[in-house]
C-alpha positions as CSV (number, residue, x, y, z in Angstrom):
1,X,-9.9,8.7,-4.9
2,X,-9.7,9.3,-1.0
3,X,-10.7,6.3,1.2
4,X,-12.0,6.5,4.6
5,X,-12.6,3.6,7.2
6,X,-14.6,3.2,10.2
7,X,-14.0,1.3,13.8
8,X,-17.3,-0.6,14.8
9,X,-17.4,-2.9,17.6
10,X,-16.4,-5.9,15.1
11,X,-13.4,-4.0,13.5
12,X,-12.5,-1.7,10.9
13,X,-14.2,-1.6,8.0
14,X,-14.0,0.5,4.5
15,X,-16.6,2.9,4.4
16,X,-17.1,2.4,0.2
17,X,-19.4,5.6,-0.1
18,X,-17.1,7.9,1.6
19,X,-14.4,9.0,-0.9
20,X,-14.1,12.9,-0.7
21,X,-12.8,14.8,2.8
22,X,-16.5,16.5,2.2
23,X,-18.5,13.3,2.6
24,X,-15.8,12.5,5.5
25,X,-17.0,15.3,7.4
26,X,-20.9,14.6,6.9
27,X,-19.7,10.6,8.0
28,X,-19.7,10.4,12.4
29,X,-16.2,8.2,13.2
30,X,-15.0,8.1,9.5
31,X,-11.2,7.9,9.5
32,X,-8.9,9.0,6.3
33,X,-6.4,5.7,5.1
34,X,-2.8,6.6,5.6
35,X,-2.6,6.4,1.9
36,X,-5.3,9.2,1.4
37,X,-2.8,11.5,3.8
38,X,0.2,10.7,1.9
39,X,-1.2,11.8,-1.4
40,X,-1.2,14.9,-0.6
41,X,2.7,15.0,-1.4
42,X,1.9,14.9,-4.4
43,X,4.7,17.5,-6.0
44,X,4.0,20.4,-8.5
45,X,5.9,18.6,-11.4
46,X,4.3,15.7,-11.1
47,X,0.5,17.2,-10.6
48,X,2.0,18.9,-13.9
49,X,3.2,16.1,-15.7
50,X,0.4,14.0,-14.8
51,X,-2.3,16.4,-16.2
52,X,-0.4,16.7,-19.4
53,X,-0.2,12.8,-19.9
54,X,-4.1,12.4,-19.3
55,X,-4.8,15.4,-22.2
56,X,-2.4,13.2,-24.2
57,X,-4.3,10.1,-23.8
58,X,-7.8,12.1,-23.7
59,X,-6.3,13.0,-27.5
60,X,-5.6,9.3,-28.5
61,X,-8.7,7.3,-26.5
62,X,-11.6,9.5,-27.1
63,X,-14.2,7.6,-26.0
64,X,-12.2,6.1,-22.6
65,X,-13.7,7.6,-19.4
66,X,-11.6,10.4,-17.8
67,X,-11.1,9.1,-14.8
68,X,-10.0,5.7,-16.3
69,X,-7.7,8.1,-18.0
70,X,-6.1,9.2,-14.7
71,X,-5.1,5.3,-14.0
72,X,-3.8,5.2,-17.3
73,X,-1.6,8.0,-17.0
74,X,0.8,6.0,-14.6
75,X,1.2,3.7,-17.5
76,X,0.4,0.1,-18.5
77,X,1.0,-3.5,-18.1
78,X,0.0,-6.4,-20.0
79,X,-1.7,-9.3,-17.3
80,X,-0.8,-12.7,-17.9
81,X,-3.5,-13.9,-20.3
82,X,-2.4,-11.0,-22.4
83,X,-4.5,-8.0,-22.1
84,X,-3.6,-4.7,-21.4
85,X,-4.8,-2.9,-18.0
86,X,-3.7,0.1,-16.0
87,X,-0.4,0.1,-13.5
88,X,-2.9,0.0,-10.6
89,X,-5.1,-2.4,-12.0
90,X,-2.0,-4.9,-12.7
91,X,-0.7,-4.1,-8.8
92,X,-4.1,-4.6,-7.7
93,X,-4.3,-7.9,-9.0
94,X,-0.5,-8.8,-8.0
95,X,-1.2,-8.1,-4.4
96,X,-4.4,-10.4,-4.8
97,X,-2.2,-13.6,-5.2
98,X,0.3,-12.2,-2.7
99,X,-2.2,-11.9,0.0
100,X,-3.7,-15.9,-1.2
101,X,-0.6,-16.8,-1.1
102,X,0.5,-15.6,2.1
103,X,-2.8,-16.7,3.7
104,X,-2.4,-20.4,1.8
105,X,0.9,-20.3,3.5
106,X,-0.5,-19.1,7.0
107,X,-3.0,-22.1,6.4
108,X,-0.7,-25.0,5.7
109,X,-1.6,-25.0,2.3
110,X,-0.2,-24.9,-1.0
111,X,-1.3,-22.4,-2.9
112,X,-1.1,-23.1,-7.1
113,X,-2.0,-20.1,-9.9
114,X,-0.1,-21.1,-12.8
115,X,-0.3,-17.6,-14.8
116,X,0.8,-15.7,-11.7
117,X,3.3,-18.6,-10.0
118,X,6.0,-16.2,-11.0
119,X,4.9,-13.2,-9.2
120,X,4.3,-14.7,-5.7
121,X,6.8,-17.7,-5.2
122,X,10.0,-15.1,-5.4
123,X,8.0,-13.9,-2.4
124,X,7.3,-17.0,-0.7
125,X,11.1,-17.9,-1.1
126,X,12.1,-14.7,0.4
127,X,10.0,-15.6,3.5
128,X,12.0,-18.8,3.8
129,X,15.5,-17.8,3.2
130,X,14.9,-15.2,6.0
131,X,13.0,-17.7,8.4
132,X,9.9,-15.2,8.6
133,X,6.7,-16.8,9.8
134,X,3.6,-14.8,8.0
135,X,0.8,-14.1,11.1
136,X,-1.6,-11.7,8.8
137,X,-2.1,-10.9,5.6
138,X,-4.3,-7.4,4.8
139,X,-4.8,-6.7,8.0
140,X,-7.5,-3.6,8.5
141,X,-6.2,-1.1,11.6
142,X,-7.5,2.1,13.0
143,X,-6.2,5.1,15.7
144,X,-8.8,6.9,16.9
145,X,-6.4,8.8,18.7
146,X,-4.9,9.8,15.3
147,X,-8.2,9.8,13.4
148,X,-6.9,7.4,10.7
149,X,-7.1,3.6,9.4
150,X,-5.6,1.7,6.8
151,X,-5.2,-2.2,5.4
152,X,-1.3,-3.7,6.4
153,X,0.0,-5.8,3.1
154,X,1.4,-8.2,5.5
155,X,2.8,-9.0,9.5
156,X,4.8,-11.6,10.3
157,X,8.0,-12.5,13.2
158,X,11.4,-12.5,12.1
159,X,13.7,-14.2,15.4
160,X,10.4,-13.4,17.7
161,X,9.7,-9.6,16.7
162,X,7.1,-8.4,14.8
163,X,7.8,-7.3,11.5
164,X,5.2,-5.4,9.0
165,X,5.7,-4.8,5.0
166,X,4.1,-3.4,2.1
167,X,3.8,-4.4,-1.6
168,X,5.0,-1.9,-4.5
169,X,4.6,-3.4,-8.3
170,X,7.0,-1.1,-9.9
171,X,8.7,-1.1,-13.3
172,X,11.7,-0.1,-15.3
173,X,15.5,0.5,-15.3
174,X,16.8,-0.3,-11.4
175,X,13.6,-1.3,-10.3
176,X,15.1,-2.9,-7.2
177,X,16.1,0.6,-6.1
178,X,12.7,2.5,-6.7
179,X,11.4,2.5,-2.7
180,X,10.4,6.1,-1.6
181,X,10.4,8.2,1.6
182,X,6.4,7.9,1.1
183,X,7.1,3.9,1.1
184,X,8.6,4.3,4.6
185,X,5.7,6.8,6.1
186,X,2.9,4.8,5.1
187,X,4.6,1.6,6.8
188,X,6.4,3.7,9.6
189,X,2.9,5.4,11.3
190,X,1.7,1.7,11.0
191,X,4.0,0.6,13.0
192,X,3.4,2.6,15.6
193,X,-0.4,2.0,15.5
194,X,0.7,-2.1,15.8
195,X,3.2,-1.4,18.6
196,X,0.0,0.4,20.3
197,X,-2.5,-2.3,19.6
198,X,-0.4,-5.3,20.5
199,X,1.5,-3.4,23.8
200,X,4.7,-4.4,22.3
201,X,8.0,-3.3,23.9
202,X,9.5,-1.9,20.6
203,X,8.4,-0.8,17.5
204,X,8.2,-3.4,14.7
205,X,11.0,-3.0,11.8
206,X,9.4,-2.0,8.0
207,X,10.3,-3.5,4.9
208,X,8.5,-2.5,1.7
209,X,9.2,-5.7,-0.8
210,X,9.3,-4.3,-4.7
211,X,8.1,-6.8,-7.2
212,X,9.2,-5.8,-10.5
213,X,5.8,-6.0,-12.5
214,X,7.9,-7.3,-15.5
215,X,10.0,-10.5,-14.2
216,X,7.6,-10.9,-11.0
217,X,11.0,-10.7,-9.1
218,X,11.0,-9.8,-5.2
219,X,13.2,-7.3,-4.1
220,X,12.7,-6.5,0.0
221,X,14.3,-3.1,1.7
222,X,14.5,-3.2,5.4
223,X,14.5,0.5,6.5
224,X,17.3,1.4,8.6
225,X,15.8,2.4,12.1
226,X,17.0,6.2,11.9
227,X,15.2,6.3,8.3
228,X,12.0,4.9,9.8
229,X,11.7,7.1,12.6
230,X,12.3,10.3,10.1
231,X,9.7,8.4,8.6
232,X,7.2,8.5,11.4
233,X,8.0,12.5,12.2
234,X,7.5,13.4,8.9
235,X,3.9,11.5,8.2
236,X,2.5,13.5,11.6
237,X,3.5,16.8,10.4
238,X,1.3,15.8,7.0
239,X,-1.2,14.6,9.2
240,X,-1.8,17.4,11.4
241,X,-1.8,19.6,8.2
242,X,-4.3,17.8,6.2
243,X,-6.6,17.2,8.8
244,X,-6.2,21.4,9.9
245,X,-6.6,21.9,6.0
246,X,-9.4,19.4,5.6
247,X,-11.0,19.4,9.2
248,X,-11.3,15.7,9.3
């Protein structure tokens, strides 16, 4: 599902009825998430593989909806009371106690969620062992200029710069290693839209922080400043070509 957001005169807000490029284009100001631009890198073997998986499952859960089918496609994980939800269901909720966490922290308070202590205090710890001071946590932003929005996991000021990361709930073998060039583009065009907004001399540094969704562990990549800037080039090029190919 596409999202879309707006800029109003009190700040950005999801537009929650706009979720196709064709209701985009019938919405006045409606700007498409960087995460709606990046999916269209989605490669032929996966669009391949993925449409296999859901006729799979469609075989085995007959009566599920099909497009609770396309979450489950990405796989499973089993919450913390037990029960068994969707990959982006489980992240969904993961980055919820992140973001109360981090805002609990912001707030001089000491945030306590027994059944998910182990998924946000590796985080927490992080923060302290690097001495990074938290100043937002999903934070909405817009360009105009660029005609797109999005909401920034988290900002915060390492040795008095700004520095901006994303969540990814991942799984598996190595999951410390699994961060993506898409990782880097989402967080890389977002830094230039904070650097723009704040009129900062330099443009922030990106780190998307992996939590493996198994152990809760927190494993943080800083990207190196010539991979973020690849980053940047190569999520304008998608840009200007989806919003061509879509005329959004």
């Amino acid at each position: 599902m596409a999202h879309f957001y707006k800029k109003t005169s009190e700040g950005v807000r999801l537009l929650k009825t706009v979720d196709t490029p064709a209701k985009a284009r019938k919405s006045p100001g409606a700007l498409a998430s960087v995460t709606t631009i990046l999916s269209y890198m989605l490669n032929q073997f996966m669009k391949i593989w993925r449409e296999g998986k859901i006729a799979e499952l469609a075989r085995e859960h007959w009566d599920v909806d099909v497009s609770k089918l396309g979450d489950l496609a990405w796989g499973q994980c089993t919450m913390p009371d037990g029960s068994t939800v969707s990959s982006s269901e489980f992240g969904t909720a993961v980055h919820a106690q992140l973001e109360a966490a981090t805002q609990a922290l912001m707030d001089g308070a000491d945030y306590r969620n027994e059944e998910w202590m182990g998924y946000y205090r590796p985080f927490l710890r992080w923060l302290a062992k690097e001495d990074i001071t938290p100043t937002h946590a999903e934070l909405m932003l817009a360009c105009e200029e660029r005609r797109i929005a999005g909401t920034l996991d988290g900002i915060g000021t390492k040795a008095e710069r700004v520095i901006l990361w994303d969540f990814k709930c991942r799984s598996g073998a190595n999951v410390a290693t699994k961060t993506y060039e898409k990782d880097a583009m989402q967080l890389a065009v977002e830094a230039q839209m904070i650097k723009e907004q704040y009129t900062l001399a330099y443009i922030p540094r990106i780190y998307t922080i992996v939590i493996d969704a198994e152990t809760g562990e927190c494993h943080p990549k800083l990207w190196t400043e010539k991979a973020q800037a690849k980053a940047y080039e190569k999520f304008e090029i998608l840009r200007t070509f989806v919003q061509a190919w879509e005329k959004l």
